[in-house]
Steps between C-alpha positions, in 0.01 A plus 500: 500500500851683483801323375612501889218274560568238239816474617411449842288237369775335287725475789257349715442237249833457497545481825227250621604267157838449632362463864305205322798348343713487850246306663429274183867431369703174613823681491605634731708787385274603260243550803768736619544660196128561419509658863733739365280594228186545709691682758638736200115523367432683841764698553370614113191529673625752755676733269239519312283611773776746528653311867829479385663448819268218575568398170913482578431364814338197299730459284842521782326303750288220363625474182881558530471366803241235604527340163909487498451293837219278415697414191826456730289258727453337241846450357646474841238206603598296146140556405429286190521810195264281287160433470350268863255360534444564853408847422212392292217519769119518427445841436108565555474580872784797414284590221200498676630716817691732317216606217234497823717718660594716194122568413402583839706735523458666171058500614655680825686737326204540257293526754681771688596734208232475246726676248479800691817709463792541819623795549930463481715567816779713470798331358703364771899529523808236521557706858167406644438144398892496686408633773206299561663176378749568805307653749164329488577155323873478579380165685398340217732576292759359723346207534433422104920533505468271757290248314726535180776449658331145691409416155836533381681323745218185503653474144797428586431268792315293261749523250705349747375142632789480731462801723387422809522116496604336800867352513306154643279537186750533279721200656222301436422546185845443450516161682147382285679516197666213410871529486670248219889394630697542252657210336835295644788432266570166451822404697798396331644155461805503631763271247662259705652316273872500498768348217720282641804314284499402168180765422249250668209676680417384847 
């Protein structure tokens, strides 16, 4: 086992631990933060493996961007930044799909190598992953902006409890709450009372 391998190793352990701790976490923020981490474990992953524009592209797209908005949703939305309960689900059917799917397809892998060694393609070039990003999967890619940009502006909508309410709505709310007058001053006595001769009051 080289040194190459152990790291790959080490970064995949770091990688599925802090995959662990977004789903198991309360906070909310933190979930976003330990998706930072895992997303940085993989883009380790790829340079190691010696993809380092795959590995930029991980770290620009999903983790400088995907991240910053999930962690603007949540800011924008007035998510509670503490520790909710709501988030703490039953987490055994999660468990049980994702390590059933996890170990079958380590057996298929397995199954389909046998440790037998690959033979490496040629090292491809920043000018042909371009050119087939915008020839053959310019769709796509056009409609992940597309998605982002959805994402971004459902943020703001809900951020926002008054866009898009009906005037009728809103002049009805209005009218249902209770409206207190405001208090009358008491009105003045007016002195009648006059002195007449001699100082006597009448």
């Amino acid at each position: 086992m080289t040194g190459a391998d152990v790291l790959l190793l080490a970064l995949g352990a770091v990688a599925v631990g802090s995959g662990v701790l977004v789903v198991a976490t309360k906070h909310l923020v933190r979930a976003g933060l330990y998706l930072v981490l895992c997303l940085g474990a993989l883009a380790g992953d790829y340079l190691v493996l010696t993809a380092e524009l795959v590995a930029w592209v991980q770290v620009l797209i999903y983790v400088g961007a995907v991240v910053v908005l999930l962690l603007f949703a949540v800011m924008l939305t007035r998510a509670p930044i503490g520790a909710s309960d709501d988030l703490d689900r039953p987490g055994w059917p999660a468990v049980l799909i994702g390590g059933g799917a996890g170990l079958g397809l380590a057996a298929l892998l397995v199954d389909a190598f046998r440790w037998s060694t690959v033979d490496l393609p040629a090292a491809g070039t920043a000018e042909g992953i371009g050119e087939q990003v915008f020839r053959s999967w310019v769709l796509p890619f056009e409609v992940l902006s597309v998605l982002l940009l959805s994402a971004l502006v459902g943020a703001v909508v809900l951020s926002r409890p008054d866009i898009g309410r009906r005037p009728d709505a809103a002049a009805s709310s209005r009218s249902a709450t209770p409206v207190t007058p405001p208090a009358r001053p008491a009105p003045a006595v007016e002195d009648r009372s006059t002195i007449g001769d001699g100082g006597v009051v009448r």
